[in-house]
N, C-alpha and C positions, 0 to 999 in steps of 0.2 A: 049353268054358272057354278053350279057346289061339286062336279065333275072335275072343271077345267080349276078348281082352288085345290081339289085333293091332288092333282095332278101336279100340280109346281109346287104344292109342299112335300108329294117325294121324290122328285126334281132335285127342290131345295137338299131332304134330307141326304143324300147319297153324294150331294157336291160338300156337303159339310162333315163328312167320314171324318176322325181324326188323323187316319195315317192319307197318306197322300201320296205312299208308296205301295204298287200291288207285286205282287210275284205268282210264279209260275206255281203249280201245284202238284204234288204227286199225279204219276201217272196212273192209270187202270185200264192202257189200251190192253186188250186180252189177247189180242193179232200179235204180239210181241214176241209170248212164248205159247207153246202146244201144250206143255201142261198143266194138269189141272189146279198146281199153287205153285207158287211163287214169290219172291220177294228179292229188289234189291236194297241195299243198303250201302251209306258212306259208314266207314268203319273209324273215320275220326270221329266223328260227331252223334254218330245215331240215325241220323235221321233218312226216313225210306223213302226213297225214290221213285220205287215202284212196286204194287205188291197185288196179288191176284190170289181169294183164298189163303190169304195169308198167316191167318188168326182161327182156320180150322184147325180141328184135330186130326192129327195121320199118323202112321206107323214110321218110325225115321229111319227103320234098319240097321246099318249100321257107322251112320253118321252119329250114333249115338259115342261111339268110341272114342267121341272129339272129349265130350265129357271123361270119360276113362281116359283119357292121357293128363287134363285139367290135374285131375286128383295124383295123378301116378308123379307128374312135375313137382308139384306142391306139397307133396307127403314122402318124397323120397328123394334120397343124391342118384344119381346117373349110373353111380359106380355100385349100388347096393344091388347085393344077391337075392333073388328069387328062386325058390325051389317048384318045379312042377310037379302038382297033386295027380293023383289018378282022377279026381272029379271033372280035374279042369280039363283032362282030355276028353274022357268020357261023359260029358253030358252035352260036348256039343252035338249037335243035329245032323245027321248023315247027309252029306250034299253042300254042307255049311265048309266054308274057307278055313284052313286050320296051316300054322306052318310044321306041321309035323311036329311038333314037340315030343320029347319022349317022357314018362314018368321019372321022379327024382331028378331030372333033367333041371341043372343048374344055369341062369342065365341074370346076367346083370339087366335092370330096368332100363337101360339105355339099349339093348339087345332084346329086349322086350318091348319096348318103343314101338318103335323101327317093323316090327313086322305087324304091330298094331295098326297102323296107319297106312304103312306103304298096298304091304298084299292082304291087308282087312281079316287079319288072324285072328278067329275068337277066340282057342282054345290059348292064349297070349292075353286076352281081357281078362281070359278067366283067371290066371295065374296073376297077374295084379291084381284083382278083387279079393282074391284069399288073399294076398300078402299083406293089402293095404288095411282090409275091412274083417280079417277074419273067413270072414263069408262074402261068397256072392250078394247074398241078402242084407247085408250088414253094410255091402260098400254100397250098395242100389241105392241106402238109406241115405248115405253120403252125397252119393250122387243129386238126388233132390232136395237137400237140404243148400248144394252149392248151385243149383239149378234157382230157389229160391232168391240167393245174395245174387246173383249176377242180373234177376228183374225178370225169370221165367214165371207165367202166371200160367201157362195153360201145356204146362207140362207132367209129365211121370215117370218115371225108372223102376225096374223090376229085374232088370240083368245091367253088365254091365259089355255085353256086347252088339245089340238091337236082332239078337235072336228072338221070333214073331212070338207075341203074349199080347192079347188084345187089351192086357192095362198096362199097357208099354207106349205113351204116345208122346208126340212132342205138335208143333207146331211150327211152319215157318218162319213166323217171326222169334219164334225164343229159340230157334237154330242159330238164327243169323247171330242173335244177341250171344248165344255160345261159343260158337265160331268167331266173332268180333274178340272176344274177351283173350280167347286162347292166341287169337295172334299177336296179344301184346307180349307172349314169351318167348324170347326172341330161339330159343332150342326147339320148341314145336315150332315155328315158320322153319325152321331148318329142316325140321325132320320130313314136313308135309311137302313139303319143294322135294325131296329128294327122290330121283326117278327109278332107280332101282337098289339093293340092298342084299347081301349075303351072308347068312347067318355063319360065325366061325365055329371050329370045330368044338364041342364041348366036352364033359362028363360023360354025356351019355351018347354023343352023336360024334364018331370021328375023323368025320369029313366037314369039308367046307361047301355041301355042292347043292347047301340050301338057298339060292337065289329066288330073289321076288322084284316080280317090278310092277310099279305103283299103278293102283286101279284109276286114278283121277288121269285123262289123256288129254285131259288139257296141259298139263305141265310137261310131255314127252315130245319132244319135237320129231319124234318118229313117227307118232300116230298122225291118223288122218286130220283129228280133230286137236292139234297143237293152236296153242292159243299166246303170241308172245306175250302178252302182259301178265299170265297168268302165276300165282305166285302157292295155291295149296289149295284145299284143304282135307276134305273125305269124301267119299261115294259108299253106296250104301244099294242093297237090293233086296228085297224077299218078295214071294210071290203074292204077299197081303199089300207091301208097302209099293213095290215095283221099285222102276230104278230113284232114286234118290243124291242127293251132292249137295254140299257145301262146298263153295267155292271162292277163290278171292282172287282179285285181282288190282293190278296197280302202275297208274301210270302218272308220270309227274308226281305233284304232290298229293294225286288224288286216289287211293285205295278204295276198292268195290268189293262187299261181302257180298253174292248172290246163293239162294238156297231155290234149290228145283225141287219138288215133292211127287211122287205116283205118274211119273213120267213113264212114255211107251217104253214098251219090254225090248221093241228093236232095236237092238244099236249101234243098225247098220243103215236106220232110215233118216230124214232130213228131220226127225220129229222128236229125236231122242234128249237128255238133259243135257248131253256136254255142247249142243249147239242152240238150246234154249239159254245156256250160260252165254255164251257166244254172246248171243241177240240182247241179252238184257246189260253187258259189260259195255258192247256200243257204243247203248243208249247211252249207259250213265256217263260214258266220258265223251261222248259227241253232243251233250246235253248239261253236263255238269262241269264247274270246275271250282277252284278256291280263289279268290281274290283279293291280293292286300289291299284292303279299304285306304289302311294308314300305318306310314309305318315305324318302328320303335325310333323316339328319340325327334318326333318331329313334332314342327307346332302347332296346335291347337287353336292357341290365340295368345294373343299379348293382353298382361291385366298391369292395373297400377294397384300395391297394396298401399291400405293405410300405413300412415306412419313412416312409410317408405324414404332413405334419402334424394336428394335430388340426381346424385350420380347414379344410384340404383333404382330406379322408379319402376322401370317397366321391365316387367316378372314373365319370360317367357315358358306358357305351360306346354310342357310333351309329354307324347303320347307313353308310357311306360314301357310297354312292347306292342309287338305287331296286331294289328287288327286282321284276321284273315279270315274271309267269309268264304261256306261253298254259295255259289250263286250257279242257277241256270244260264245259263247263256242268255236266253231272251230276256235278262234279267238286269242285264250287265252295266245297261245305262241309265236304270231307274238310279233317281238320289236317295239317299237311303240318308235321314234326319239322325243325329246320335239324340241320345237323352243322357243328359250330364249331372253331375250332382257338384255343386259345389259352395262353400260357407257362405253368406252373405255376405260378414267383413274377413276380408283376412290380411294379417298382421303383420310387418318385419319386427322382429328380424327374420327371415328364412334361409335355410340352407340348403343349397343343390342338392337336388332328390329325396328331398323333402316328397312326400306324398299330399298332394294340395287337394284334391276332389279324385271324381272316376267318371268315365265314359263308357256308354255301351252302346252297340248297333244293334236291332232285332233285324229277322231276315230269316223270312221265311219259318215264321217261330222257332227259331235259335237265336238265342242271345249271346254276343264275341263283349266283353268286356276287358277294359284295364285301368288302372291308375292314371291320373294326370298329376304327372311328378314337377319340383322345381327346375327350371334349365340353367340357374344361374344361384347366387348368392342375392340375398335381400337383406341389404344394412338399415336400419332404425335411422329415421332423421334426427340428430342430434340437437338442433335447436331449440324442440320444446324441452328439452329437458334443462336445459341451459335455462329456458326464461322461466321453468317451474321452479330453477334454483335459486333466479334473484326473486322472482316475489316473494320465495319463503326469507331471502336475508330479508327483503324491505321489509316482511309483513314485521318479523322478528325486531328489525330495529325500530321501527313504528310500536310494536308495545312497551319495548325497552323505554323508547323516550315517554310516551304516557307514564310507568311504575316512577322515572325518576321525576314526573312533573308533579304529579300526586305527592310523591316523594319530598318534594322542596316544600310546595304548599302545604304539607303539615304541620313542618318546621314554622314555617311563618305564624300558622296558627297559632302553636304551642308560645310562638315570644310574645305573642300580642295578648295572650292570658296570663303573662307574667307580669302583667304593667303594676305600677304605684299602684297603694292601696290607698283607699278614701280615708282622708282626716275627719278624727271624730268631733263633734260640733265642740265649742270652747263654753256651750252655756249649757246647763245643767239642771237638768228641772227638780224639784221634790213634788210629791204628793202628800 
């Protein structure tokens, strides 16, 4: 008996959950992709979709660059000149990717860009790092500090090209978060889209026949591994980290950041990152999408406010703007309850688009929030104030006539103390 009673109280409990809506959940099949981390993510919102290893420590190579472009965008115009150091040629690492640059070799940051991201030029990180920071070590400092504001917990900078330093590390998820960040500028999505690139003739170079074409093959519709929806971002190698990418991609309204970490060195087998990106962009758009719940300008419900006229009574509330959720798909018919906020009484007069309360859906722990504005005008019923105007004349002439009834009745008083005065007796006594 005391079995079968615990039994239907957590029965009971689990029928009484407060939400009553469930969703799908991040994935962690690991069959998805070959390498050893990973992570995808929606780049509107944050949130991961899938991630394997995602929050270790690894070496980024040189998807670190994404950061050095961050800073080079934000601390510089397009058209400013950089001079190249001798350091900046000379300390990169023999066998490391470099566009040739020559010393004193004058080049705009926009021409410095460009070979930063497309053909993974260090000796081009380096030349931003002296211009921006001084020092290599000075912009590294930069680098982590903006690593910091953008919500990296479990990352470090030391260079600013992902040339191998084993206190040089980042992690998948605060990649993705990097990568997210930089493609809200709309000149890096340009630059990281772009499939090949040729440096013009300079100061110190007097030809044009420095051509580079971009390491990421998902964006080349030449390569094997052409990916249409793909839209940037960096690849990255060394023989600590292996291959390495940040990638994005996008289709309808739904954008996918995906990061591959210490992927195989082949990358000519079925195993390599550019078709682990492949597998995990799929998923998330064969599995994922955005859905207007509700959309701007629609109703909510019909209220009556106090005080409202008769012609104006009923106050239709809408939505301020769209409600747009990403939803799983298997997701798509659950009902999803809003939680509302709004005054207990509320009052005409109002005015269209008046801000009345706010609405918000959760889903999936994201909250989509907006306003519930006025749809119409709300006039004040004019008749109490019309009958609050005659009680005050009544109440008014109602004391009036009291002051003048008091009023008469003293007069009355005052003549009726005026009367004859008593005759004194006619007899007279002596003592």
């Amino acid at each position: 008996m005391r079995f079968k009673r615990l039994f239907i109280f957590i029965l009971l409990s689990f029928c009484l959950l407060p939400s009553c809506a469930s969703f799908a959940t991040t994935s962690n099949d690991e069959s998805l992709v070959n390498a050893p981390v990973a992570i995808l993510m929606d780049a509107d919102s944050g949130k991961v979709l899938y991630e394997k290893g995602a929050y270790d420590k690894m070496f980024p190579a040189s998807t670190t660059k994404i950061m050095t472009a961050i800073l080079a965008l934000e601390n510089r115009n397009l058209t400013d000149i950089a001079k190249v150091s001798y350091n900046a040629v000379f300390t990169v690492p023999y066998s490391y990717t470099t566009a040739n640059l020559q010393v004193d070799e004058e080049l705009s940051i926009e021409q410095l860009l460009n070979v930063l991201l497309i053909p993974s030029a260090n000796d081009a990180a380096n030349v931003i790092a002296e211009d921006i920071g001084g020092s290599v070590e000075s912009f590294a400092s930069m680098m982590n500090t903006k690593a910091n504001e953008i919500g990296c917990k479990n990352t470090h900078f030391v260079n600013a090209n992902g040339v191998h330093n084993e206190s040089h590390y980042s992690t998948a998820y605060d990649l993705a978060l990097i990568g997210r960040y930089a493609m809200k500028n709309e000149t890096f999505r340009k630059l990281v889209s772009t499939v090949s690139y040729t440096l013009p003739a300079t100061n110190k170079y007097d030809m044009d026949n420095r051509t580079f074409v971009n390491t990421n093959k998902l964006i080349n519709n030449k390569s094997g591994q052409f990916y249409k929806y793909a839209t940037g971002i960096k690849t990255g190698y060394t023989d600590a980290a292996k291959n390495c990418i940040v990638a994005s991609a996008k289709k309808d309204n739904l954008e996918l950041i995906c990061v591959i970490l210490g992927a195989n060195n082949d990358v000519n087998t079925n195993t390599n990152k550019f078709n682990d990106c492949i597998s995990l962009f799929d998923y998330g758009f064969e599995n994922y999408s955005y859905k207007v719940l509700k959309q701007k300008n629609s109703v909510y419900k019909v209220i009556s406010p106090s005080n409202a006229s008769s012609e104006t009574k009923n106050l239709n509330l809408l939505f301020e703007n769209d409600i747009t959720v990403l939803m799983n798909t298997a997701d798509s018919d659950t009902e999803i309850v809003p939680d509302v906020e709004l005054p207990e009484k509320i009052y005409a007069p109002i005015s269209k688009g008046d801000v009345i309360g706010k609405v918000s859906y959760t889903v999936d722990g994201i909250n989509y929030t907006t306003n519930l504005i006025a749809g119409q005008d709300i006039e004040a019923n004019s008749i109490p104030t019309i009958v609050i105007k005659i009680a005050l004349i009544i109440m008014a002439l109602w004391i009036f006539k009291i002051f003048l009834g008091n009023l008469h009745s003293g007069k009355r008083y005052k003549k009726k103390s005026r009367g004859k005065k008593k005759k004194s007796s006619p007899y007279r006594f002596s003592y």
